[in-house]
Each structure stands twice: as structure tokens, then as C-alpha cells.
C-alpha positions as a printed Julia matrix, in Angstrom:
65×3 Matrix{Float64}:
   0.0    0.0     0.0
   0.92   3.63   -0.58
   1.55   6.02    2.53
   0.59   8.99   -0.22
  -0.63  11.54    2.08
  -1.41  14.11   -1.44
  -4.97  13.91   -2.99
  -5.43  11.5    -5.45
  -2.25  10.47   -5.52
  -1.09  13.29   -7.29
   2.89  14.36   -7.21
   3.3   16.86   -4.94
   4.99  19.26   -7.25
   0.75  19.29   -9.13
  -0.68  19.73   -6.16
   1.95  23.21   -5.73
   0.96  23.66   -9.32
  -2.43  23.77   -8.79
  -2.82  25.57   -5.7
  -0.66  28.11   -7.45
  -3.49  28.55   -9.68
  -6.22  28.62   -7.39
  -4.65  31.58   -6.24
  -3.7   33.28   -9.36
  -7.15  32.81  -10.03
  -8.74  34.4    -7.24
  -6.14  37.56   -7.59
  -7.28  37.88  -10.97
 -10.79  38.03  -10.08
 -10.14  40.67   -6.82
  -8.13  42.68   -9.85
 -11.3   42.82  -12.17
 -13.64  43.73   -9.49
 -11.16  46.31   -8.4
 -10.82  47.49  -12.15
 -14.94  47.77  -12.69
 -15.17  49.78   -9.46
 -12.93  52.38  -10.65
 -14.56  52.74  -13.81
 -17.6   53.2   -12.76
 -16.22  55.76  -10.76
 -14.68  57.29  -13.23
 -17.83  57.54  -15.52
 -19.73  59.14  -12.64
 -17.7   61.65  -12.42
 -17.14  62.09  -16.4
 -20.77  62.1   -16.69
 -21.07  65.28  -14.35
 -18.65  67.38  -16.19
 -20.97  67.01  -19.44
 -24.59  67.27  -17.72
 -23.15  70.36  -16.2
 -21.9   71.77  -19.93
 -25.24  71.05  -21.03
 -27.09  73.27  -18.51
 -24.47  76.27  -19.39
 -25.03  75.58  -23.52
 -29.07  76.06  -22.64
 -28.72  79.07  -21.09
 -26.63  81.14  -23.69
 -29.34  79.95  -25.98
 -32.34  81.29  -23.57
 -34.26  83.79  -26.12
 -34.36  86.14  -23.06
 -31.05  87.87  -24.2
């Protein structure tokens, strides 16, 4: 019998290989969320900036002057 004390009887250099992985994969997935947070920050603010233009363009139009 085997005293293999590694799942599945996988060498241990996989097991390193794959747990490597796991946690590449989890960093890459923290990094996107991070990523789509500050974009949608950043289009909050860049949709201010124009809203704001907008009012300003309607005004010098206003027939009043």
C-alpha cells in the first residue's frame, strides 16, 4: 500500500501547481472587481462634467437675451 498523504495520488509538485493557480485565479478576479469599481467611478464623475456643460449651452441659448 501507498503512505501517499497528497490527494489523489497526485505528485506533490501538481498539487503546488495547482494551488498556485487557485490563487492566481482568485487575484485575478479581486483585480477585475477592483478594475470595474474604478470605472464606474470614473464615468460618474465624467458624466457630471458634461450634464453640467449642457445646462451652461441652454442658457446662452435662452431667447431672453
Amino acid at each position: 500500500m501507498n503512505d501517499d498523504s497528497n490527494a489523489g495520488g497526485r505528485p506533490t509538485g501538481q498539487i503546488a501547481k495547482d494551488k498556485r493557480q487557485d490563487r492566481l485565479k482568485l487575484a485575478l478576479r479581486e483585480n477585475l472587481k477592483r478594475r470595474k469599481s474604478q470605472a464606474r467611478e470614473r464615468a460618474g464623475f465624467m458624466s457630471a462634467s458634461p450634464a453640467s456643460d449642457e445646462v451652461r449651452e441652454g442658457d446662452e441659448k435662452s431667447p431672453d437675451k
